[in-house]
DRENNU-770712 format. One record per residue (C-alpha): x, y, z; residue in one letter. Coordinates in steps of 0.5 Angstrom, whole numbers, plus 2048, in hexadecimal, padded with zeros to 3 digits. Layout:
N
+------+-------+-----+---------+
! east ! north !  up ! residuo !
+------+-------+-----+---------+
!    X !     Y !   Z !       A !
...
+------+-------+-----+---------+
END
This chain:
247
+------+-------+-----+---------+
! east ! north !  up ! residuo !
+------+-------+-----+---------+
!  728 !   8AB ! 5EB !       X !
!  727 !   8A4 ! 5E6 !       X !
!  726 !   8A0 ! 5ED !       X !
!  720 !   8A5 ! 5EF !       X !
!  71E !   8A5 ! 5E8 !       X !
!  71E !   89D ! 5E8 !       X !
!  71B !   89E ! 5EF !       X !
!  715 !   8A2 ! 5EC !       X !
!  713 !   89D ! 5E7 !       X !
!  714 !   898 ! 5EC !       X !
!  70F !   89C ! 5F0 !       X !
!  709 !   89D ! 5EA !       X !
!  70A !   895 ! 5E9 !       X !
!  708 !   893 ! 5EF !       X !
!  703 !   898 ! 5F0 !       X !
!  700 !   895 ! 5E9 !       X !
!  700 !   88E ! 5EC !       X !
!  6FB !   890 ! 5F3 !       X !
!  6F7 !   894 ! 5EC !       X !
!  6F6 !   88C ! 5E8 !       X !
!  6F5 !   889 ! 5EF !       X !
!  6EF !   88E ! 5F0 !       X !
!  6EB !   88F ! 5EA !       X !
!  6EA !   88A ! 5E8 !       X !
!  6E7 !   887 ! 5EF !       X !
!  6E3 !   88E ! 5EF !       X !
!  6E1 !   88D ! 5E8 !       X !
!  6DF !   887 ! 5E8 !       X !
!  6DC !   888 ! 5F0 !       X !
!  6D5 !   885 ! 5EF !       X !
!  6D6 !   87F ! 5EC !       X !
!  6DC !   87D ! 5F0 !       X !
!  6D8 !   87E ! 5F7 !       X !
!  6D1 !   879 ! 5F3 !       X !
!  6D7 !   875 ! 5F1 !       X !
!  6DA !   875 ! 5F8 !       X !
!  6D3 !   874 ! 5FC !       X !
!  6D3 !   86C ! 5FB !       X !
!  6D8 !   867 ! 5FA !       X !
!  6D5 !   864 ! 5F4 !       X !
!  6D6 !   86B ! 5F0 !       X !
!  6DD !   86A ! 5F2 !       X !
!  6E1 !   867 ! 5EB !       X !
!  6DC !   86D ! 5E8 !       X !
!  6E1 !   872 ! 5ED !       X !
!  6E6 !   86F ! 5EC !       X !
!  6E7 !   86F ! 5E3 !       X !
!  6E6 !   876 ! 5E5 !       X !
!  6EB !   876 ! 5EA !       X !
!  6F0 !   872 ! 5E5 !       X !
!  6EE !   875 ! 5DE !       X !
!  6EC !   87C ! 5DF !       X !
!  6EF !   87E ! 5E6 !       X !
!  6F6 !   87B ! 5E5 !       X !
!  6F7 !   87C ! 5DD !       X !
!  6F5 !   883 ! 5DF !       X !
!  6FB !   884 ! 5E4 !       X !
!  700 !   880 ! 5E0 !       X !
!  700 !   883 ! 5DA !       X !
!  6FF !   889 ! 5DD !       X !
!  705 !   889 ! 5E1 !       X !
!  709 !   888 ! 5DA !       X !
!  70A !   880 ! 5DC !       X !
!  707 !   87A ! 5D9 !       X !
!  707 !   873 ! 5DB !       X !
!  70A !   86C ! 5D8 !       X !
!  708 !   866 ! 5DC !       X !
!  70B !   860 ! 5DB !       X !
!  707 !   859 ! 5DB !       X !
!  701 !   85D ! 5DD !       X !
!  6FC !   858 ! 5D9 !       X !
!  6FE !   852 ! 5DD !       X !
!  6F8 !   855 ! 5E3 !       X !
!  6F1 !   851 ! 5E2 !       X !
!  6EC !   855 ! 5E2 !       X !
!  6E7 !   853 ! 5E8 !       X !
!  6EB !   84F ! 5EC !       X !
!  6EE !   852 ! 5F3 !       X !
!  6F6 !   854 ! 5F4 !       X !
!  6FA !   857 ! 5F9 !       X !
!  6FE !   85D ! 5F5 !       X !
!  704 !   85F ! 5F8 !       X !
!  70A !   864 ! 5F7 !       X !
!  710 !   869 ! 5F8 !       X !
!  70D !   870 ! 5FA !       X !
!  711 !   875 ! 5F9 !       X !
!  70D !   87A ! 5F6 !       X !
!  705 !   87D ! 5F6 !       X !
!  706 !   87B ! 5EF !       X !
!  705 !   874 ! 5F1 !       X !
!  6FE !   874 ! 5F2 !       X !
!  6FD !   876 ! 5EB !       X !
!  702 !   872 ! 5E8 !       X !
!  6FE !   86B ! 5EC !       X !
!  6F7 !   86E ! 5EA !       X !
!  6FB !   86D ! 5E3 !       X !
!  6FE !   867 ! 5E5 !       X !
!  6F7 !   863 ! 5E6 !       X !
!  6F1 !   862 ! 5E2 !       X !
!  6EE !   85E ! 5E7 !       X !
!  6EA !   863 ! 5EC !       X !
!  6EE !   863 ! 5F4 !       X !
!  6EE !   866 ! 5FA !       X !
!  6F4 !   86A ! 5FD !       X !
!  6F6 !   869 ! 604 !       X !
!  6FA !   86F ! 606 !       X !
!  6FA !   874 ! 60B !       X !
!  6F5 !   877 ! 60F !       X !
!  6F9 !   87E ! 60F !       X !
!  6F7 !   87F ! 607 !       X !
!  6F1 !   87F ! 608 !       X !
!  6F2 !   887 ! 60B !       X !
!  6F4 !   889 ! 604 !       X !
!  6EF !   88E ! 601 !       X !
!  6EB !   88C ! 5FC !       X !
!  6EE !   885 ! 5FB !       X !
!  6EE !   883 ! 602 !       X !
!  6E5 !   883 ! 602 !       X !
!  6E5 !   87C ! 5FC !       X !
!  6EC !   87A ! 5FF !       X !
!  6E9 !   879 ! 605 !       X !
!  6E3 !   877 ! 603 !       X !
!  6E5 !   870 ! 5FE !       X !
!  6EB !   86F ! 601 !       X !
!  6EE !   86B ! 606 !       X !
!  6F0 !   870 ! 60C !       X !
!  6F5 !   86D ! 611 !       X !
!  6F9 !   870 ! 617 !       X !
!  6FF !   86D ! 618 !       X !
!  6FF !   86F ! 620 !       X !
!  6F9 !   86C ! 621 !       X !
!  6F8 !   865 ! 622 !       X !
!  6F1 !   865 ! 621 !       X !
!  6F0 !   868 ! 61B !       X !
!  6F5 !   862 ! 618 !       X !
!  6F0 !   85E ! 61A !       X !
!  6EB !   862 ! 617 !       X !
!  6F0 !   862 ! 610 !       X !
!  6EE !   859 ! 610 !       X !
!  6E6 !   85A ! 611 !       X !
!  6E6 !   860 ! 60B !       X !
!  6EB !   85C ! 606 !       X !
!  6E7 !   855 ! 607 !       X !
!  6E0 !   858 ! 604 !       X !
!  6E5 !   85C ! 5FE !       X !
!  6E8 !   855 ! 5FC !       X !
!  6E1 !   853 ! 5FD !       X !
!  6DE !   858 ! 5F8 !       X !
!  6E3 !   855 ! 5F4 !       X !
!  6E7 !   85B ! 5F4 !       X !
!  6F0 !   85C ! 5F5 !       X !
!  6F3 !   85E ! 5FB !       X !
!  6F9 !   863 ! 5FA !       X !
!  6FF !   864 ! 5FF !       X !
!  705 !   867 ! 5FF !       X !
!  708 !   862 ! 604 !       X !
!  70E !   868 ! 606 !       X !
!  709 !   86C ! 60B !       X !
!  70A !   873 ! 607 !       X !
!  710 !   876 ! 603 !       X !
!  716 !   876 ! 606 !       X !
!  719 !   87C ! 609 !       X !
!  721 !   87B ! 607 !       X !
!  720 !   87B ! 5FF !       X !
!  727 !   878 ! 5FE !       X !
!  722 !   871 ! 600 !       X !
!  721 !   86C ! 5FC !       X !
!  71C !   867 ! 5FF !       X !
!  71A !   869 ! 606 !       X !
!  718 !   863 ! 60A !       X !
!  711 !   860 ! 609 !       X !
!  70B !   85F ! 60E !       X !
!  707 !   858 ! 60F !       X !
!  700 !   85B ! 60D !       X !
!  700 !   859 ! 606 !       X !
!  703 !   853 ! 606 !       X !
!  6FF !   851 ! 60D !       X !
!  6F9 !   853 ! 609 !       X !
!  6FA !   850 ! 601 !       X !
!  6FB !   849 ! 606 !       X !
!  6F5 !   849 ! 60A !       X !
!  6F1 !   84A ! 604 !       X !
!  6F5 !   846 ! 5FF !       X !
!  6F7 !   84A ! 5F9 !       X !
!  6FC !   84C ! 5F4 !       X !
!  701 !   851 ! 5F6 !       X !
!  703 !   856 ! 5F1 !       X !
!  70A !   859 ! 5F1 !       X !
!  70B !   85F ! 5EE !       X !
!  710 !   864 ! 5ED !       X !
!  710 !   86B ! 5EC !       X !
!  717 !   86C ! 5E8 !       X !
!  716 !   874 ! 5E7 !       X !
!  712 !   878 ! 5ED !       X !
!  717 !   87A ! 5F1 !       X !
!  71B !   87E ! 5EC !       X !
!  714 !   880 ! 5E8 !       X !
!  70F !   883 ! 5EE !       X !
!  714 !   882 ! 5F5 !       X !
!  712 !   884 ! 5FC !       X !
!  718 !   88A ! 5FC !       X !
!  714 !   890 ! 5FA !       X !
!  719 !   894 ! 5F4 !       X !
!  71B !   88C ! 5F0 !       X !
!  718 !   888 ! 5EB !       X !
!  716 !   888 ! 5E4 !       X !
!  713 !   885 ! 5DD !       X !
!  712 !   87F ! 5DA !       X !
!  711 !   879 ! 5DB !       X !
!  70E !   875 ! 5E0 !       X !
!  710 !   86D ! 5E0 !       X !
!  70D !   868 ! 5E4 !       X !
!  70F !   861 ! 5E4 !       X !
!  70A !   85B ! 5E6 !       X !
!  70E !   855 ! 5E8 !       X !
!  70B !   84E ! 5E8 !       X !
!  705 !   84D ! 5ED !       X !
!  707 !   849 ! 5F4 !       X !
!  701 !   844 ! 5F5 !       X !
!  6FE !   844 ! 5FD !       X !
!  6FC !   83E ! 5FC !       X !
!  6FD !   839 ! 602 !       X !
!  701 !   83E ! 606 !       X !
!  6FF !   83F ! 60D !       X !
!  701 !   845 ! 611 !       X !
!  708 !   841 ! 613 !       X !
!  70A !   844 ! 60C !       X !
!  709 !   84B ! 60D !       X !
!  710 !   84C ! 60D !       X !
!  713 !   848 ! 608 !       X !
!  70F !   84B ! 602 !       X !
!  710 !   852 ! 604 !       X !
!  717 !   850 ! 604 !       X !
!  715 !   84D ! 5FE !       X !
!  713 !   854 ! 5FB !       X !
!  716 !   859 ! 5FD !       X !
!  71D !   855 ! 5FB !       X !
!  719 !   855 ! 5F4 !       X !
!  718 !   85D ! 5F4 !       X !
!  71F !   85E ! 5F7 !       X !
!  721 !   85A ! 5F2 !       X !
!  71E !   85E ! 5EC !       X !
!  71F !   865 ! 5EF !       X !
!  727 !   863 ! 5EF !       X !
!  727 !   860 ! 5E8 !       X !
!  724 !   867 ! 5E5 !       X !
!  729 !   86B ! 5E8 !       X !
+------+-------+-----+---------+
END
């Protein structure tokens, strides 16, 4: 009986996250779509993404974020932001986790969610990941970002693994490839929390904090293409390391 009643609350919980996810966007829907309709607007779009859109589904789901080092990133100037992914919290969290305005790479499935999925695929990178043209394409969009003086976002793991007893799944090429073809910083993060506070698995999770550590950057410069694998090597030994030492 306590277990259905758990599973109830559990329920209400998750039906209470997709309601903070929509009604904002729907609220704020006229703004959001000016902001989206040109490049230039997009730092406009995305303080309201970070500090309305994210507060409000943070707060609002019981959790609140503390992030270590977050001061050290420059404003105005260009990074690759990568990360463990476990979570759909994760996109708040690295809104949270950048002052500077970025882009998400991410997959070209979410744009079907409703309500979301109309900006998402409208300010953000879209990939098919069974497709190799629209990996090139990824390239051509990120260069006039970075051109615009704008952050790229990757979880370099493709997606949350299905097994969640994995720690760190094993990392894709795209960040690493992209942060040396165009030569800026790599900001590791590690999101030390999500898995326990929102998982994927329906009937779990709970309130709290959601901590996220930002990790000295790794400079690009002078790399070429032959170190693609050595620095993702590089970082994904840095977030392994630190999801070990918090458990």
């Amino acid at each position: 009986m306590m277990k259905i009643i758990k599973n109830f609350f559990y329920l209400l919980w998750r039906i209470w996250f997709y309601v903070l996810v929509a009604v904002p966007i729907i609220l704020l829907f006229p703004v959001l779509l000016v902001l989206s309709s040109r490049e230039q607007w997009y730092p406009q779009f995305f303080w309201l993404a970070r500090n309305i859109w994210a507060n409000i589904i943070i707060y609002g789901m019981g959790m609140w974020p503390k992030i270590e080092n977050e001061e050290r990133i420059i404003k105005g100037k260009s990074y690759m932001l990568i990360a463990n992914h476990t979570s759909m919290m994760d996109i708040m969290l690295m809104l949270r986790a950048s002052k500077n305005p970025f882009v998400f790479v991410g997959k070209k499935e979410l744009a079907s969610i409703p309500v979301f999925g109309f900006f998402y695929k409208r300010v953000c990178i879209l990939v098919d990941r069974n497709n190799t043209k629209s990996r090139s394409v990824v390239y051509t969009e990120a260069q006039r970002r970075l051109n615009n003086g704008m952050s790229i976002c990757i979880f370099p793991e493709g997606g949350v693994p299905d097994d969640e007893s994995i720690i760190l799944d094993e990392f894709k090429d795209g960040a690493f490839r992209l942060a040396i073809q165009y030569q800026i910083p790599i900001v590791p993060m590690v999101f030390f929390d999500n898995k326990a506070r929102f998982s994927f698995s329906f009937f779990s999770g709970s309130l709290g904090k959601m901590r996220a550590k930002v990790y000295e950057f790794i400079p690009t410069e002078g790399l070429t293409a032959k170190d693609k694998l050595s620095i993702k090597a590089t970082c994904r030994a840095l977030l392994y390391t630190g999801l070990l030492k918090d458990k």
